[in-house]
DSSP file (Angstrom, degrees, kcal/mol; ACC not computed):
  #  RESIDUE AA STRUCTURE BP1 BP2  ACC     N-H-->O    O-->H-N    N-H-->O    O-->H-N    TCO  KAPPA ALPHA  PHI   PSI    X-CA   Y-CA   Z-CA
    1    1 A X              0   0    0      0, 0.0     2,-0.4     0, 0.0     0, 0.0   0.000 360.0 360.0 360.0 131.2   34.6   64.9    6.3
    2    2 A X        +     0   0    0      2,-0.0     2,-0.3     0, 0.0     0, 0.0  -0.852 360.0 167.0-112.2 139.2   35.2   65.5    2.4
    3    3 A X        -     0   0    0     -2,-0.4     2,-0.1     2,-0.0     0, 0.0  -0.961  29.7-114.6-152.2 141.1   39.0   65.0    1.4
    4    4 A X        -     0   0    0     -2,-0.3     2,-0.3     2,-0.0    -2,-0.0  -0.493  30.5-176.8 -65.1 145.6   40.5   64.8   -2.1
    5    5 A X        -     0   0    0     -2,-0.1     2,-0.5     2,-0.0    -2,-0.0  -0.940  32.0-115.2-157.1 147.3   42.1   62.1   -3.6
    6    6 A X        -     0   0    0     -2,-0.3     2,-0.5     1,-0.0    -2,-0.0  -0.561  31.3-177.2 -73.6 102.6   43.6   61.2   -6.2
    7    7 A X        -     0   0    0     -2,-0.5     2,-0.7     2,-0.0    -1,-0.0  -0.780  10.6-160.5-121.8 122.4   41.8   58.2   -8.6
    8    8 A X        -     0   0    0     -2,-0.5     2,-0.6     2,-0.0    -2,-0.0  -0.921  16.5-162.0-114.5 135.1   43.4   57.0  -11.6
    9    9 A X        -     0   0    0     -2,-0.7     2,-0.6     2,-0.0    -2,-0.0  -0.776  23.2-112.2-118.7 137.6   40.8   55.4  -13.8
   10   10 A X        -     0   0    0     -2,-0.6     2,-0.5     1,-0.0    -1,-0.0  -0.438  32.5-166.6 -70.7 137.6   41.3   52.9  -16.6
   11   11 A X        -     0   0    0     -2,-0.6     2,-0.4     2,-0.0    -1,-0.0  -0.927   7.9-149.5-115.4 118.1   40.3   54.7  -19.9
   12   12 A X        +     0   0    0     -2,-0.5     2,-0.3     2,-0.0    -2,-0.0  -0.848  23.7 163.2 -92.4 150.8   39.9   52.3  -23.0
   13   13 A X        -     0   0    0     -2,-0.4     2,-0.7     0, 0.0    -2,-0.0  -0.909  43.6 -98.8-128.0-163.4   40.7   53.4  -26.6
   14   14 A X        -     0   0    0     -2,-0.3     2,-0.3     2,-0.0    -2,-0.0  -0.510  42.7-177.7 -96.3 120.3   41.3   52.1  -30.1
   15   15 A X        -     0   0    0     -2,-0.7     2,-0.4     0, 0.0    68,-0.0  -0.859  20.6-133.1-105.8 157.8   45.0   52.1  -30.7
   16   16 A X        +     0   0    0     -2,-0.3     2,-0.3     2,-0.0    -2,-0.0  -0.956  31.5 175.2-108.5 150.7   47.0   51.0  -34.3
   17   17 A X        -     0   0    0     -2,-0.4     2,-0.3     2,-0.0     4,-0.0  -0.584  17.8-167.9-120.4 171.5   49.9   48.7  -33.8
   18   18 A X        -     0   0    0     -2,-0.3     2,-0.5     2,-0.0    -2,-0.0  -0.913  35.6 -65.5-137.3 144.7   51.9   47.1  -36.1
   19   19 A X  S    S+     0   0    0     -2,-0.3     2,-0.2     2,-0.1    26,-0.1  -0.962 104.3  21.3-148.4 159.8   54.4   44.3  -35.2
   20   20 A X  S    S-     0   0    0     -2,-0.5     2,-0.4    24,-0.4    25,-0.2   0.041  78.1-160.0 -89.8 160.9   56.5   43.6  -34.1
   21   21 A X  E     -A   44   0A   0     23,-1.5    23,-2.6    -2,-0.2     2,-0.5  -0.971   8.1-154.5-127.2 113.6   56.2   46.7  -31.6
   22   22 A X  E     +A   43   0A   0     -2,-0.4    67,-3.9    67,-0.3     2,-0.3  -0.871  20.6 163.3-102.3 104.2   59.5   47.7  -29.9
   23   23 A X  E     -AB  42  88A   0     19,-2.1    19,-2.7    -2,-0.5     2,-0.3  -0.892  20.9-154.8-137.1-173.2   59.6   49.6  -26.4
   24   24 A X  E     -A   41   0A   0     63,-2.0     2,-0.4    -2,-0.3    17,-0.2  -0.991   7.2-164.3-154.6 119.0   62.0   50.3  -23.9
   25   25 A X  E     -A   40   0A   0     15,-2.2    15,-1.3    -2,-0.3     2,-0.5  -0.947   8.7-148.4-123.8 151.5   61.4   51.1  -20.0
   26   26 A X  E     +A   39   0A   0     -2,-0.4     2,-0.4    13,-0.2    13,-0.3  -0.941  19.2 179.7 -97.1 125.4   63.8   52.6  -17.4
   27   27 A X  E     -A   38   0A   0     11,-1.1    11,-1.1    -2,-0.5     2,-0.6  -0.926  16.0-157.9-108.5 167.1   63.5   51.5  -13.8
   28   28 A X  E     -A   37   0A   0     -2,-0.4     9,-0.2     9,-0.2     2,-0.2  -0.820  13.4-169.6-130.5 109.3   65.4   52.5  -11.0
   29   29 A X  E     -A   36   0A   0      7,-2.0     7,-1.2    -2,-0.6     2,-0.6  -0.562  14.6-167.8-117.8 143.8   65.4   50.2   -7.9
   30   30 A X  E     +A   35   0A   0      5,-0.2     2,-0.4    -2,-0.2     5,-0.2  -0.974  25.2 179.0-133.7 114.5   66.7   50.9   -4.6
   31   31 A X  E >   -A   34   0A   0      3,-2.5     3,-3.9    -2,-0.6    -2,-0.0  -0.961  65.6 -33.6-134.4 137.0   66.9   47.3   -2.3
   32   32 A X  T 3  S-     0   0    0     -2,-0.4     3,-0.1     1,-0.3    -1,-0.1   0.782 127.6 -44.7  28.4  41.0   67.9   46.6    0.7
   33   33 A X  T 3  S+     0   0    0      1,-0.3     2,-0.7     0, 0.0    -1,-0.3   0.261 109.2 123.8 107.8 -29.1   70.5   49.4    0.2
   34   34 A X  E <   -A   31   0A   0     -3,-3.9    -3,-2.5    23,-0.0    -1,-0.3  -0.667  48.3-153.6 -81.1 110.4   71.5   48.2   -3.3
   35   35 A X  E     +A   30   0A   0     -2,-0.7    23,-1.3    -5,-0.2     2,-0.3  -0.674  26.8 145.6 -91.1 159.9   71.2   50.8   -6.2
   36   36 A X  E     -AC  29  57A   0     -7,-1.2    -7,-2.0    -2,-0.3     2,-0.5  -0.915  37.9-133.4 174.2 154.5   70.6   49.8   -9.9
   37   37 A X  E     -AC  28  56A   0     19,-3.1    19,-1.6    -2,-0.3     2,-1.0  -0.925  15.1-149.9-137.8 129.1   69.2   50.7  -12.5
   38   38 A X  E     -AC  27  55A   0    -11,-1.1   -11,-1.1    -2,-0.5     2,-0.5  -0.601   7.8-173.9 -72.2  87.9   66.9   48.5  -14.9
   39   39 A X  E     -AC  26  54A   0     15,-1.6    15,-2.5    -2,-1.0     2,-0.7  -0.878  10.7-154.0-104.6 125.0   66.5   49.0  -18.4
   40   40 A X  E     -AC  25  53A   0    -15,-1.3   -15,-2.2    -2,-0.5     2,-0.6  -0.854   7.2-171.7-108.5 101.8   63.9   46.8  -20.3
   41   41 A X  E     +AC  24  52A   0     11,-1.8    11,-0.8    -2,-0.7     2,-0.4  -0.829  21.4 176.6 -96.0  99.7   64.4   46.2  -24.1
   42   42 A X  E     -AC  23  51A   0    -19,-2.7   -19,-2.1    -2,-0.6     2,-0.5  -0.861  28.2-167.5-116.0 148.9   61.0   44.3  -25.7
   43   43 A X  E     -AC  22  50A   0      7,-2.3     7,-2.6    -2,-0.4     2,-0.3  -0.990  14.7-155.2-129.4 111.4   59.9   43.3  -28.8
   44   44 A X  E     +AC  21  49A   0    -23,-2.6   -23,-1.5    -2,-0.5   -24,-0.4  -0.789  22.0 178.1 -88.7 122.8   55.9   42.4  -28.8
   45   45 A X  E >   - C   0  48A   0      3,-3.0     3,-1.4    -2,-0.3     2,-0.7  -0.918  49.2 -65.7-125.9 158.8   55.6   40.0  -31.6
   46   46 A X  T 3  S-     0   0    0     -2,-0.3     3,-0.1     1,-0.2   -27,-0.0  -0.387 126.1 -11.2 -57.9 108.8   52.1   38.3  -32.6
   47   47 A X  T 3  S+     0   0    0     -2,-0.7    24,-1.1     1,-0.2     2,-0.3   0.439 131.6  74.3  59.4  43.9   51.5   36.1  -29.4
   48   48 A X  E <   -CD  45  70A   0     -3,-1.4    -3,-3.0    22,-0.3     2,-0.4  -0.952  52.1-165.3-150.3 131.1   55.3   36.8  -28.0
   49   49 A X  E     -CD  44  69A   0     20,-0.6    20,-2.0    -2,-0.3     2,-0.3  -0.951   7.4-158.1-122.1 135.9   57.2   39.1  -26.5
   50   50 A X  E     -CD  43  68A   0     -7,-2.6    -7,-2.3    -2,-0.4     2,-0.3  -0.935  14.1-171.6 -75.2 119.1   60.8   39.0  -26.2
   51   51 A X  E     -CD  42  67A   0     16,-2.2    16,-1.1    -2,-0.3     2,-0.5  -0.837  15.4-161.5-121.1 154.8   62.5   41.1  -23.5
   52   52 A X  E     -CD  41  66A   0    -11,-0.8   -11,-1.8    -2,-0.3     2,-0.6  -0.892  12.0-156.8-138.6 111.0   66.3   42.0  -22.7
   53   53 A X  E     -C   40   0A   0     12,-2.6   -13,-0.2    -2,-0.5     2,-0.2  -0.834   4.3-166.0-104.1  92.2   66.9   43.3  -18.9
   54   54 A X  E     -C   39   0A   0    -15,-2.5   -15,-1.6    -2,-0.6     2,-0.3  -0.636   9.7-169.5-109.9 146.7   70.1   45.3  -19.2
   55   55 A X  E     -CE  38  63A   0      8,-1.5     8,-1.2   -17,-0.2     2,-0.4  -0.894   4.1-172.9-143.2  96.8   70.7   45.5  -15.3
   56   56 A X  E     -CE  37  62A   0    -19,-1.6   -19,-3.1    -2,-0.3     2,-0.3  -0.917  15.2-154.5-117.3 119.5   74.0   48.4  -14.3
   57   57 A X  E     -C   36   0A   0      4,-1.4   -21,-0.2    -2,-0.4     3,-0.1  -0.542  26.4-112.4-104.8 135.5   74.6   48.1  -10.9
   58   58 A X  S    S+     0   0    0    -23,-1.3   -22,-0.1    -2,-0.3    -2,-0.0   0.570 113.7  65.3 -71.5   0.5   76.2   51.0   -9.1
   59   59 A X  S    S-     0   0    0    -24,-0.1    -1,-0.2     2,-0.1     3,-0.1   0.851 128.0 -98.1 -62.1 -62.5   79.6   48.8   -8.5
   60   60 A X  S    S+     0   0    0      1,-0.2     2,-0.3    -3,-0.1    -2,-0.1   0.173  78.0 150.1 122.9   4.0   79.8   49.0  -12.0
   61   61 A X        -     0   0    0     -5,-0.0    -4,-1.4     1,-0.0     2,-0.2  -0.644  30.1-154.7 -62.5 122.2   78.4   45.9  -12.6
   62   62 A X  E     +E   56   0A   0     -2,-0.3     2,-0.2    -6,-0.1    -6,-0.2  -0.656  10.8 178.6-123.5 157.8   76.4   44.7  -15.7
   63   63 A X  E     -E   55   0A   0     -8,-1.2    -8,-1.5    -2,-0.2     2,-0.4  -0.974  10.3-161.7-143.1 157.8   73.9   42.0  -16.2
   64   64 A X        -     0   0    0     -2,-0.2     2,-0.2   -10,-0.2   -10,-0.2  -0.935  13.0-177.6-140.3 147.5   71.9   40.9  -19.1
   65   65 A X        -     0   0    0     -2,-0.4   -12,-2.6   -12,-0.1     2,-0.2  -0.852   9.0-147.7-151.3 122.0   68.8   38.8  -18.9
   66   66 A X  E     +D   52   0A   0     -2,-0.2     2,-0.2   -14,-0.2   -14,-0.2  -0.537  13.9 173.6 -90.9 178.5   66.4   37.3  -21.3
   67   67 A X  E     -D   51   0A   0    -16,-1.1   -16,-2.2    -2,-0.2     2,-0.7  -0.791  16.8-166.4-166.6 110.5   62.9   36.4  -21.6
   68   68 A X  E     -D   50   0A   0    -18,-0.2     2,-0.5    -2,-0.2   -18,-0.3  -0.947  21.7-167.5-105.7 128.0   60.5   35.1  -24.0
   69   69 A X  E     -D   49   0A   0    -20,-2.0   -20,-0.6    -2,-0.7   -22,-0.1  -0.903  12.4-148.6 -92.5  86.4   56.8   35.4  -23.0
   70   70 A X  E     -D   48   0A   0     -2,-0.5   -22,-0.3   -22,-0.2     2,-0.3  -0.249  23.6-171.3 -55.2 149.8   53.7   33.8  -24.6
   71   71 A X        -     0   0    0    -24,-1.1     3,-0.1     1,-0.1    -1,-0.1  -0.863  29.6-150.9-129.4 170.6   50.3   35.9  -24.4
   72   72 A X  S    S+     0   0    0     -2,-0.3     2,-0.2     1,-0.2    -1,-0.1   0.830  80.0  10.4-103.1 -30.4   47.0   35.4  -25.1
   73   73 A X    >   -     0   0    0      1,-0.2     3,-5.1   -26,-0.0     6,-0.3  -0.940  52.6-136.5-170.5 117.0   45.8   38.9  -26.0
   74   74 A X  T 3  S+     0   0    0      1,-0.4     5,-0.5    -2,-0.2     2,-0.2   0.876 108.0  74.0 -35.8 -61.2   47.4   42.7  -26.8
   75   75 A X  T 3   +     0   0    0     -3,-0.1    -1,-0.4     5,-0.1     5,-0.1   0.304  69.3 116.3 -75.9   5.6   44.7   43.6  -24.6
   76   76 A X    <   -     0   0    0     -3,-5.1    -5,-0.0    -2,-0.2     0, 0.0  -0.240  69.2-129.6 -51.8 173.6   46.7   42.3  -21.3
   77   77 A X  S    S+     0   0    0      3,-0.1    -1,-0.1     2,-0.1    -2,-0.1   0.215 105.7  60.2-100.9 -26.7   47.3   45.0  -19.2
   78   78 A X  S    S+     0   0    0      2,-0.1    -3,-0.1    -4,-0.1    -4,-0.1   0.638 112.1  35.8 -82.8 -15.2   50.6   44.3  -18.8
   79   79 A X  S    S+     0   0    0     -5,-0.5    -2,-0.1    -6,-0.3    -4,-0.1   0.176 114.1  57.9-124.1  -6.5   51.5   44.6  -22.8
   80   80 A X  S >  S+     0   0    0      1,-0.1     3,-1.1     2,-0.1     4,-0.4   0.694  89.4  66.8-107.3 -15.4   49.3   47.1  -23.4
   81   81 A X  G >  S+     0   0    0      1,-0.2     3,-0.9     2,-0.1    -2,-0.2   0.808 103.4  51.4 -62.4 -13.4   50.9   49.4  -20.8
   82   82 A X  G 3  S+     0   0    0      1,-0.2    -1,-0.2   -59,-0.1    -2,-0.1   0.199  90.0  82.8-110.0  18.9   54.1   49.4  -23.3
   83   83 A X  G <  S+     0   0    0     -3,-1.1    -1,-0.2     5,-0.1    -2,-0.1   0.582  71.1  95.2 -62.3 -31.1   51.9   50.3  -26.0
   84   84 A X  S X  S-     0   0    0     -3,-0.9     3,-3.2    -4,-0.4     4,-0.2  -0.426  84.1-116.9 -93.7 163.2   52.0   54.0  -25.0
   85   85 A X  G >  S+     0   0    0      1,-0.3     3,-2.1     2,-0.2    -1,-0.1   0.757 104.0  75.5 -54.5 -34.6   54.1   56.2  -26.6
   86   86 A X  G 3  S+     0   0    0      1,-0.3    -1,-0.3   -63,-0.0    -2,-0.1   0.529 103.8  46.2 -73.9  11.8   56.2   57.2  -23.7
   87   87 A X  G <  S+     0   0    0     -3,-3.2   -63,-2.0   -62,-0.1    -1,-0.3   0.424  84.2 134.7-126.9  25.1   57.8   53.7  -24.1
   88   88 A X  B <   +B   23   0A   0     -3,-2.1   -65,-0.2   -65,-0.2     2,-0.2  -0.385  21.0 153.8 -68.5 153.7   58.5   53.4  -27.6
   89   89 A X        -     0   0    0    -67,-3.9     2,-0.4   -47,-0.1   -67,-0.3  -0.641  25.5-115.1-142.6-166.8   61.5   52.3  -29.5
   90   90 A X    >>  -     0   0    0     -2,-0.2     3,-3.3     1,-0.1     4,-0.6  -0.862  25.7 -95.8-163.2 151.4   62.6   51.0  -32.0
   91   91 A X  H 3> S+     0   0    0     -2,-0.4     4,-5.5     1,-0.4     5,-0.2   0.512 116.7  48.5 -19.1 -49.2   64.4   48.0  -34.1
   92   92 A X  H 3> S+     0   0    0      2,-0.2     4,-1.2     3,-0.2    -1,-0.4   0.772 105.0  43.8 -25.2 -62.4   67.3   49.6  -33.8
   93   93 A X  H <> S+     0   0    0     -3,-3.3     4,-1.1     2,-0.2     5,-0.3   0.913 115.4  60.0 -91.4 -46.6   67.8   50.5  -30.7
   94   94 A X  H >X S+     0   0    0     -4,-0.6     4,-2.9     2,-0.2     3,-1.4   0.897 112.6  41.5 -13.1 -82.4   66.3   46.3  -29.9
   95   95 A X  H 3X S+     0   0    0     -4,-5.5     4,-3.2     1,-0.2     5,-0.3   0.820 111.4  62.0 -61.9 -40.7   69.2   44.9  -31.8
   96   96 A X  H 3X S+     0   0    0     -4,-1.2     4,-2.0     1,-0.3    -1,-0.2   0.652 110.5  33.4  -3.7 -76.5   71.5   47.3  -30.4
   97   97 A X  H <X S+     0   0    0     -3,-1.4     4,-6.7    -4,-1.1    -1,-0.3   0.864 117.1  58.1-102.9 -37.8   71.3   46.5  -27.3
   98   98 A X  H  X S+     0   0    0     -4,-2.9     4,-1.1    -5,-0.3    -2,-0.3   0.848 112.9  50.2 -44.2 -40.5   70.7   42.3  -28.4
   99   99 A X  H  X S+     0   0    0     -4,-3.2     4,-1.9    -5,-0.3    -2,-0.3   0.825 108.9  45.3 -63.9 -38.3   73.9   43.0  -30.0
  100  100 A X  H  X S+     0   0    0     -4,-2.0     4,-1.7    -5,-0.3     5,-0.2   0.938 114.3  48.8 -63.4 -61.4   75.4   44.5  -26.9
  101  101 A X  H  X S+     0   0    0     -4,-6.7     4,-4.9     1,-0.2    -2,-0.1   0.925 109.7  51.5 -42.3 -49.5   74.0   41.6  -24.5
  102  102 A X  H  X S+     0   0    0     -4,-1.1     4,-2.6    -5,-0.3     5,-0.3   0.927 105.3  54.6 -81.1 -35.1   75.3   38.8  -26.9
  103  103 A X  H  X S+     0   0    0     -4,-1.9     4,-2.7     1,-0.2    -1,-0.2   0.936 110.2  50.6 -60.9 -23.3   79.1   40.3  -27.0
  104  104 A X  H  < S+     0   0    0     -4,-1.7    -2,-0.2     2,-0.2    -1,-0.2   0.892 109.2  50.6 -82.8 -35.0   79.0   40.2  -23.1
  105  105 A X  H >< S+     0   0    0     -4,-4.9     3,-1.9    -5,-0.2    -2,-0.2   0.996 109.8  47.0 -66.4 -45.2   77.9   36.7  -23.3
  106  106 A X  H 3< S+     0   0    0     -4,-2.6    -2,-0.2     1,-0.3    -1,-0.2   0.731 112.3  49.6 -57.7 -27.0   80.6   35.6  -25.6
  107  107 A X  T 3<        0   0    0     -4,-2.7    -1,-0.3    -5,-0.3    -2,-0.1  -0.009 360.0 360.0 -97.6  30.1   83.6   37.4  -23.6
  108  108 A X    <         0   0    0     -3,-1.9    -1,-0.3     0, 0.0    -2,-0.2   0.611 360.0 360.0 -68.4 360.0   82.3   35.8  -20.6
């Protein structure tokens, strides 16, 4: 029997960076019933990333989480998927949102 399917293959090429490198990802999570929605603010720095996990809850509840992350190599798989364009950002919109996070901690 021949059937199609659908292969994603890893492709490498030569990217330029500069950093720090600033992206932003959306997720949208459905658990056990619970909706929310994830938004990922990172700053890739040489052999660091900083992340800020703005977390809006369909209650109307916000959460803010950080995370700094040593690496060994750009070339992770995990840090080079926010290499591609569709999740660039940019200083701006970082502190922004670093600005946003830290007023919610202080009026806690």
């Amino acid at each position: 029997m021949k059937i199609w399917v659908n292969q994603i293959a890893d492709i490498a090429v030569n990217i330029d960076i500069e950093l720090p490198h600033y992206y932003k990802c959306v997720l949208r999570k459905i658990i056990t019933g619970e909706n929310k929605k994830e938004t990922i603010y990172g700053k890739i720095k040489e052999n660091e990333t900083t992340t800020i996990t703005k977390t809006e809850y369909i209650s109307g509840e916000v959460a803010y989480k950080f995370r700094i992350q040593h690496y060994l190599s750009l070339q992770d798989p995990f840090f080079s998927h926010y290499l591609q364009d569709e999740y660039k950002s940019n200083e701006n919109e970082y502190n922004a949102i670093k600005n946003e996070a830290l007023e919610f901690l202080n009026n806690f």
